[in-house]
N, C-alpha and C positions, 0 to 999 in steps of 0.2 A: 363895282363888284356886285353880282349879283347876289341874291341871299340866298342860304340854303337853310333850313329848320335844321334841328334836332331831328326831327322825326323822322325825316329821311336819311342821315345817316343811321341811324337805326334801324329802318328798313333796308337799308345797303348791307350792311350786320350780318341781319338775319338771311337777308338771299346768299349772302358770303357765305354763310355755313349749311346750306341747305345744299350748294352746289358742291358737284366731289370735286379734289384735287385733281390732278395730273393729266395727262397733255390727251389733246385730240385732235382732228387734222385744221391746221390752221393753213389759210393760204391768202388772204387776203390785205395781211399787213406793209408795213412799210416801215424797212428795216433801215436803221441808222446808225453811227457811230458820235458820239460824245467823247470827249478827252478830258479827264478829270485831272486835277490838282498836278501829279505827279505823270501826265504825258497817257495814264495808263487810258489805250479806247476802252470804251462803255459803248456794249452792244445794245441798244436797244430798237423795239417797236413798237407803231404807233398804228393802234385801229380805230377803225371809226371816227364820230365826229358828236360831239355838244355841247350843252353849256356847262357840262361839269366834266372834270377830268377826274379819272382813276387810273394813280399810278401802284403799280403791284411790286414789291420789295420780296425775293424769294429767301428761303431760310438758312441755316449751314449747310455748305458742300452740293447742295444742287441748284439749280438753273429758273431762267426762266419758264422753260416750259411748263412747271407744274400748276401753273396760271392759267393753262391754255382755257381748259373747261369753262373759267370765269370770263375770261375772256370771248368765247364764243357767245355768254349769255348775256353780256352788258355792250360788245360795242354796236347792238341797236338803237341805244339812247344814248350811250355815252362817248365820250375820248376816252380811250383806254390803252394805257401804257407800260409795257411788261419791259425789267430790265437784265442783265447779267452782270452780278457785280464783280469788281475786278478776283481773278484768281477763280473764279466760274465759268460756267458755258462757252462761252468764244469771246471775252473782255481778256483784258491784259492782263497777263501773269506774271511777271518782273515789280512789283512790289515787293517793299524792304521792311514796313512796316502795317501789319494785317489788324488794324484795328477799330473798334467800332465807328472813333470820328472818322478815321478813311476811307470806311464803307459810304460814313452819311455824306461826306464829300463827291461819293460818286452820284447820289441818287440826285444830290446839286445838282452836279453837271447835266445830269440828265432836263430836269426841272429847269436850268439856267436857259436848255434846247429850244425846250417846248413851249415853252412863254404862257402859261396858262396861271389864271389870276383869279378862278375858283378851281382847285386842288383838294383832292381827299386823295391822302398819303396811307396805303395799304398794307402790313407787315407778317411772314408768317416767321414764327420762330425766331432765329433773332432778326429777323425784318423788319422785327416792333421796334427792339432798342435806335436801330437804326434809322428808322423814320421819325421816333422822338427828336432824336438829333439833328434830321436835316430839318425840320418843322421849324425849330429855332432859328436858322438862317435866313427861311423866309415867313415871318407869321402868317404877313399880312394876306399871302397867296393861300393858305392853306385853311379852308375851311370845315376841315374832317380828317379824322386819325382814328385807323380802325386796325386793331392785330389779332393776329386769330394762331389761337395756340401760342400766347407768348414766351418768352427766355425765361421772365422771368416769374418768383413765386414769394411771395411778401410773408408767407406761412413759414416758410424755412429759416432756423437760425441758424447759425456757424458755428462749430464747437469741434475740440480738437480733436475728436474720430471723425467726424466731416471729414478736417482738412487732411488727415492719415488718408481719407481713401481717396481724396479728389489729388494729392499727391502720386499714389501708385497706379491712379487711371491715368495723368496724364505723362509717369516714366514710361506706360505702356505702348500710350499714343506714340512716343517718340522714339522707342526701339518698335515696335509692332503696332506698326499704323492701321494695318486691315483688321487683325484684330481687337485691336482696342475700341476701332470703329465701329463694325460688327456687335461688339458688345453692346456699347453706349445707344444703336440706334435701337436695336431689340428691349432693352432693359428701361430703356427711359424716353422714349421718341413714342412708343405705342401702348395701348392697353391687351390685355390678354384676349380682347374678343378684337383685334382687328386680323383686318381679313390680310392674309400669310401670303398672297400674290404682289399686295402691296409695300409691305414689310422687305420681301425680298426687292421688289424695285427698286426703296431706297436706298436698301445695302448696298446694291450694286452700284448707284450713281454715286453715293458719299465715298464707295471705295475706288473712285476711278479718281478721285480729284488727286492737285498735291497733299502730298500728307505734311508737310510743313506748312505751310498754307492752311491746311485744315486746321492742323493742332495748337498754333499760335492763333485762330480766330477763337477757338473754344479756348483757351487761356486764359486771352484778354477780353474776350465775355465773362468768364468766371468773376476774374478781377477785379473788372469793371464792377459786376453787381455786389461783390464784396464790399467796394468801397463805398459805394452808392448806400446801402445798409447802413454807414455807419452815422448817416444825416436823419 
């Protein structure tokens, strides 16, 4: 295995946040399908070529493409691998159970693909949770773990007006998907100084996905870091 520093994933970091989100013209990948755990295909692509791979993990309710940007600016040096996890983009949608280990199951399969034995695992939003996880199946491949914008927030406690309103968010979500969507992505996805073209972009992709699908992912995200709190 070759080495990589600290330093350089740090520097990966920092280029991570310096480059914007969202998609731009990509045309030179090489698209493939993976079959994860439960049959479901995993769309993914693969650009470029080196000794280090970056795979990109997108966040709730949208796609790979919001990768694109990074992608256009790393596969000069790198292997760079953007996926869509099932219940996204064009992967399988007939999943029974929408939860973090069966996200990190898919990013497996993807990883199981590509055979690459210096790996730095990419996450935005809960892409993090999700990479933590698939991390653990293979250590030994994975030499970098980087999330930008995580799920989660170690400053927040749980207390029983919390859970009153993360209750009547999520009755919302499941009678009034658009809605409650809508809310959650305005209210807590952005700060008051982001720019309002981008804003409406994401509304519009998170409100096109399933809303079951959606609403059982954010759920068992919730849940999940509920219990995880209590270590």
């Amino acid at each position: 295995m070759t080495f990589f520093s600290n330093k350089l994933i740090v520097k990966l970091t920092a280029i991570l946040f310096a480059v914007s989100f969202f998609s731009c013209s990509l045309d030179n990948s090489t698209e493939k399908i993976a079959l994860s755990f439960d049959n479901q295909p995993i769309h993914y692509n693969v650009y470029g070529n080196g000794p280090l791979t970056l795979l990109f993990v997108h966040g709730w309710a949208t796609n790979q493409t919001y990768w694109d940007n990074q992608v256009k600016f790393f596969e000069g040096k790198y292997k760079v691998v953007t996926l869509d996890l099932a219940g996204h983009g064009k992967s399988g949608k007939s999943r029974k159970n929408w939860t973090p280990e069966n996200y990190a199951r898919d990013v497996i399969a993807v990883t199981d693909e590509i055979e690459s034995e210096n790996l730095v695992l990419i996450g935005h939003d809960m892409g993090d949770e999700i990479i933590l996880r698939a991390s653990r199946t293979n250590p030994k491949d994975v030499v970098g773990i980087i999330g930008v914008d995580n799920f989660k927030n170690i400053d927040v406690l749980d207390t029983d007006s919390l859970q009153e309103v993360e209750d009547r968010f999520f009755n919302i979500m499941k009678k009034q998907y658009k809605l409650g969507a809508e809310f959650y992505v305005a209210e807590y996805l952005f700060s008051p100084y982001s720019n309002a073209s981008t804003i409406k972009k994401v509304i519009d992709d998170v409100t096109k996905v399933d809303p079951k699908m959606a609403t059982e992912t954010l759920q068992a995200l919730f849940d999940d870091y509920k219990n995880e709190k209590q270590f």
